[in-house]
Backbone as CSV, one residue per row, in Angstrom:
resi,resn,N_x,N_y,N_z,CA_x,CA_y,CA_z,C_x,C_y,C_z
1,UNK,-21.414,6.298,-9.467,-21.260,7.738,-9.526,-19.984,8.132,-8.785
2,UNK,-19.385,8.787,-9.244,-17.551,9.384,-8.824,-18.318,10.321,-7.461
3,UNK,-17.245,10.539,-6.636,-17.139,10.658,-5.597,-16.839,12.696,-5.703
4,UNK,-17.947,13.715,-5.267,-17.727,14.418,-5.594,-16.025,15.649,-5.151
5,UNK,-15.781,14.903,-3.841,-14.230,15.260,-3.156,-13.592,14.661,-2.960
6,UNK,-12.804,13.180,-3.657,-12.120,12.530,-3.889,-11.207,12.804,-3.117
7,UNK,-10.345,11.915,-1.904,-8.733,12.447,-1.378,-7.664,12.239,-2.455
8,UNK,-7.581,13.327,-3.573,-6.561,13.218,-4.595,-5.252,13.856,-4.342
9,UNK,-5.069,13.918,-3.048,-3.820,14.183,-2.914,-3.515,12.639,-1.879
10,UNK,-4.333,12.001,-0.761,-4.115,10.939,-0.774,-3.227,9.831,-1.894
11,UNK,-4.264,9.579,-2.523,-4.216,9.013,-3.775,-2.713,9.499,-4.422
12,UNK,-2.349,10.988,-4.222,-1.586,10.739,-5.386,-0.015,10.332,-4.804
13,UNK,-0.433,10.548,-3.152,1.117,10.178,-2.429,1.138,8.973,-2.695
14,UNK,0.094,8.005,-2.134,0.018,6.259,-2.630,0.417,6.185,-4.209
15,UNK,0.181,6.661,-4.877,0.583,6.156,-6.021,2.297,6.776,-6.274
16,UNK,2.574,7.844,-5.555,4.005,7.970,-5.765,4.917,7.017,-4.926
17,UNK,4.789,6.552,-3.890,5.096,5.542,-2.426,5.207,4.276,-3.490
18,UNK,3.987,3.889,-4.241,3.887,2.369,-4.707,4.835,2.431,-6.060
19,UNK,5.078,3.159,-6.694,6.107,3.572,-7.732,7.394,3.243,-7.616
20,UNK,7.522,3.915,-6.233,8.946,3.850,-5.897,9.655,3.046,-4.849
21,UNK,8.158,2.081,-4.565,8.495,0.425,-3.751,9.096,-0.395,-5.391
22,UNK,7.957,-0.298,-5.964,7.759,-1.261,-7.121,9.548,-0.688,-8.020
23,UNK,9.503,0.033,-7.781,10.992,0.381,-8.879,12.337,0.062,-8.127
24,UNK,11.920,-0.206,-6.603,13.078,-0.440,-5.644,13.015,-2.087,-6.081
25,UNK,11.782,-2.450,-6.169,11.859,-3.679,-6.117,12.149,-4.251,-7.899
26,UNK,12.481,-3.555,-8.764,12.684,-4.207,-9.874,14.379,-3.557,-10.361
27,UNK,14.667,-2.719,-9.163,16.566,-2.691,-9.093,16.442,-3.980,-8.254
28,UNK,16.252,-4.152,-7.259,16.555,-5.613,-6.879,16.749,-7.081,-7.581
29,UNK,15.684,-6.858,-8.512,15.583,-8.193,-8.828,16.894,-7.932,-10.578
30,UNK,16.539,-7.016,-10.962,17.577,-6.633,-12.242,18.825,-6.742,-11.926
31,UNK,19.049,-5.708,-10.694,20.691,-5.389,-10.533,21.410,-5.947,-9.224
32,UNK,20.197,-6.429,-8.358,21.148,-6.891,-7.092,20.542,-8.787,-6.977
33,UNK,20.511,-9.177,-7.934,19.938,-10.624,-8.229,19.142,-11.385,-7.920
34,UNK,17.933,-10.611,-7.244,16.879,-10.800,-6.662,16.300,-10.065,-5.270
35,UNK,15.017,-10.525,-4.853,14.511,-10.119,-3.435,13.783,-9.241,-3.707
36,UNK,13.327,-8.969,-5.031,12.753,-7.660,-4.842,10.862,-7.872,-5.091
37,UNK,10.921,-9.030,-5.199,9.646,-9.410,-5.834,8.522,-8.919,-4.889
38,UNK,9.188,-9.248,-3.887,7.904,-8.795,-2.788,7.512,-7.109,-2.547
39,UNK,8.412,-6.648,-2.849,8.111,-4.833,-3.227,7.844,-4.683,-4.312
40,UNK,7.929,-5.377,-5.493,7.418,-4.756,-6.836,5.802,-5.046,-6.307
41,UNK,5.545,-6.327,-5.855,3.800,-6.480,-5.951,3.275,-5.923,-4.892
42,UNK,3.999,-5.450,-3.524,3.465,-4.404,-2.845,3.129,-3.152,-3.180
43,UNK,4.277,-2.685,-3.908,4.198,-1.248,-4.404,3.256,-0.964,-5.684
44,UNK,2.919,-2.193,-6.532,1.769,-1.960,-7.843,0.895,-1.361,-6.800
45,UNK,0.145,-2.539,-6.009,-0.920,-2.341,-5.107,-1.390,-1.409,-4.220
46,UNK,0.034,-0.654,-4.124,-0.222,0.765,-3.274,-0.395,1.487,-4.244
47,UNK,0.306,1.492,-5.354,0.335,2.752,-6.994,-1.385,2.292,-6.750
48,UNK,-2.309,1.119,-7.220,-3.793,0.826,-8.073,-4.362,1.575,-6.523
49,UNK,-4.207,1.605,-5.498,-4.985,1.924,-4.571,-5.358,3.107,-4.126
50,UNK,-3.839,4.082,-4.327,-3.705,5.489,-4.608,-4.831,6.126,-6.220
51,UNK,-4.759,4.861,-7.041,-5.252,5.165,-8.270,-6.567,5.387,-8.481
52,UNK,-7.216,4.486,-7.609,-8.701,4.495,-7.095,-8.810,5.328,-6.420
53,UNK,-8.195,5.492,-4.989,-8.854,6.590,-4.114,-8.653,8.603,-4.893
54,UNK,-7.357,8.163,-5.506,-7.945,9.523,-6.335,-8.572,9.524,-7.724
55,UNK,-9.247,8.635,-7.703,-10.505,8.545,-8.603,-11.977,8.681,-7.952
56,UNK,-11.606,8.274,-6.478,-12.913,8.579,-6.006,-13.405,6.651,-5.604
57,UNK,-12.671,6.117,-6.108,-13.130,4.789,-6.241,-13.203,3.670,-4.683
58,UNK,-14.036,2.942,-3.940,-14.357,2.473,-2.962,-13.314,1.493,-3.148
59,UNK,-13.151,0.803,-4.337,-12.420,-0.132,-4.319,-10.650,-0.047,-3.715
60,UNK,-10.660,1.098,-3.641,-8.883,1.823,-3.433,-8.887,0.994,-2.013
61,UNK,-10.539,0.238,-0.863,-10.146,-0.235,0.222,-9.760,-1.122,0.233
62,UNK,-10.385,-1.990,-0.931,-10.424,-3.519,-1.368,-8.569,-3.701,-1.417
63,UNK,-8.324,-3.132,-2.322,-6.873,-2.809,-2.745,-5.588,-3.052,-2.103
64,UNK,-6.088,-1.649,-1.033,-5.403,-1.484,0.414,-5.232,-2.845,0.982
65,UNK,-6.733,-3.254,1.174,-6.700,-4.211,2.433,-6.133,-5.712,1.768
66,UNK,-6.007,-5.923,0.508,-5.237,-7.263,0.332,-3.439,-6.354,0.577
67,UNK,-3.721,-5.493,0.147,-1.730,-5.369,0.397,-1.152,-5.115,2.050
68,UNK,-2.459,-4.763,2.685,-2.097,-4.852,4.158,-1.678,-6.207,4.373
69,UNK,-3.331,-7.285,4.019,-2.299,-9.166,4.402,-1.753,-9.594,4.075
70,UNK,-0.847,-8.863,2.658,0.497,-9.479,2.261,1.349,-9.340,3.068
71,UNK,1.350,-7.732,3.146,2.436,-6.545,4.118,2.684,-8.041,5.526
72,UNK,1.446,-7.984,6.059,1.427,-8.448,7.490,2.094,-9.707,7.420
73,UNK,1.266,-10.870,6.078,1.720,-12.437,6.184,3.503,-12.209,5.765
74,UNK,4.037,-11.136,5.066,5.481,-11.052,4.564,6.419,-10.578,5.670
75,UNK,5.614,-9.951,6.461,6.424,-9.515,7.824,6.584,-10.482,9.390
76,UNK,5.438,-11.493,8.872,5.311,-12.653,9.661,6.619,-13.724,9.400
77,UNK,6.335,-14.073,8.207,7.160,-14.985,7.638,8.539,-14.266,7.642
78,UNK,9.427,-12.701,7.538,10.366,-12.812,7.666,10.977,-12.354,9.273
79,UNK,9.971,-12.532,9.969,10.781,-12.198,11.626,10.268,-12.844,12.757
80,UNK,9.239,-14.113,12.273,8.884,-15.117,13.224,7.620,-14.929,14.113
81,UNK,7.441,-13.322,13.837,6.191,-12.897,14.902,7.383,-12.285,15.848
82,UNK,8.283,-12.130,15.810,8.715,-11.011,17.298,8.625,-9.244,16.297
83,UNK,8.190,-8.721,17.198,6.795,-7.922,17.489,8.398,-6.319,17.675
84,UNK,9.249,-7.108,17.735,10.674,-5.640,17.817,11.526,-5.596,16.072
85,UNK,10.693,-6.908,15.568,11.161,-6.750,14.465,9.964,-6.680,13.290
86,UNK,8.926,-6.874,13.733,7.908,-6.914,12.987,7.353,-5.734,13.023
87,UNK,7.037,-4.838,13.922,6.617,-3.322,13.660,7.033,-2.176,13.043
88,UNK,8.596,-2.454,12.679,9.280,-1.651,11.725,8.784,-2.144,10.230
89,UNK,8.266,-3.089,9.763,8.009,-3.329,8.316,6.436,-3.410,8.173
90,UNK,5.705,-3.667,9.156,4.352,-2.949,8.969,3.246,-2.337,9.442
91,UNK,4.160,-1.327,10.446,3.811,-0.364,11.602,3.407,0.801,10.172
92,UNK,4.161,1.431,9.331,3.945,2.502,8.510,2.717,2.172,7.721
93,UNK,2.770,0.921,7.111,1.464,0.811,6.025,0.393,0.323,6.690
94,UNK,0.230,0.312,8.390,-0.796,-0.038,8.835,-1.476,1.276,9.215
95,UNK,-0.497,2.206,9.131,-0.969,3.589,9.884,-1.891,4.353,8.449
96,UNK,-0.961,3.547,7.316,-1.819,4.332,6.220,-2.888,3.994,6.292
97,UNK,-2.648,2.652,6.284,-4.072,1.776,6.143,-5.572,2.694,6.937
98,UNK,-5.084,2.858,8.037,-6.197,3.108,9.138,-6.443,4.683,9.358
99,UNK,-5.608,5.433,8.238,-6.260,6.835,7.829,-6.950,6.273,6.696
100,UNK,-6.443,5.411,5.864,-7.610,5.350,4.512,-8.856,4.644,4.863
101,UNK,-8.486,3.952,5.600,-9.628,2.950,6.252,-11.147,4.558,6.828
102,UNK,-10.417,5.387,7.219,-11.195,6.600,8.925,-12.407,6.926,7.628
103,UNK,-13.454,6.959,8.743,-14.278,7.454,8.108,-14.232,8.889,7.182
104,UNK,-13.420,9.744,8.058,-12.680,10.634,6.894,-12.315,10.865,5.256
105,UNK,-11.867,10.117,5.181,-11.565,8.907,3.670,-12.816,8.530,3.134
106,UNK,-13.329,7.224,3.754,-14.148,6.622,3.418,-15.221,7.104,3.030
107,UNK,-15.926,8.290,3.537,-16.933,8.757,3.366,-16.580,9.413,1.719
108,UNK,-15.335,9.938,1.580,-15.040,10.526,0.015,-15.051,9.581,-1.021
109,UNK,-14.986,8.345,-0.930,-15.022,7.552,-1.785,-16.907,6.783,-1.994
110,UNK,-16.891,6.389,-3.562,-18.116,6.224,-3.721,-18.294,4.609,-4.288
């Protein structure tokens, strides 16, 4: 059963955010000869997650939370674990994360 107050304005920023990772990341790989791979499949995952939560859909956490351990294992692997270079690449999508995560959210989704 759909979720009768859906965060569809949530939803619809995530899906504009993952649009315009995913399109950054397919000028990369088209016009600047790669690198972009890792933002096109971040940014689908934020677009399907935005897509769910303004559908009302539980799964928008499922979603979230694999593109958080990409976010995290991709920010690992490119700065070693130092923590002055690693919080600039997934300090922002952790903050999303943990408003979509708040019971706030959560409770709107079904």
């Amino acid at each position: 059963m759909p979720s009768e107050n859906p965060p569809r304005l949530l939803g619809a920023l995530l899906i504009l955010l993952g649009l315009a990772f995913a399109g950054g990341g397919f000028h990369l790989n088209t016009n600047l000869g790669g690198g972009g791979s890792y933002f096109i499949v971040v940014g689908l995952l934020v677009a399907l997650s935005g897509y769910l939560a303004y559908a009302g859909k539980s799964l928008a956490l499922v979603a979230y939370g694999v593109t958080l351990l990409i976010v995290w294992a991709w920010s690992f692997k490119e700065t070693g674990g130092q923590m002055d270079q690693l919080l600039p690449r997934a300090g922002l999508p952790t903050l999303i994360g943990l408003y979509l995560f708040s019971s706030k959210i959560r409770e709107r989704l079904s």
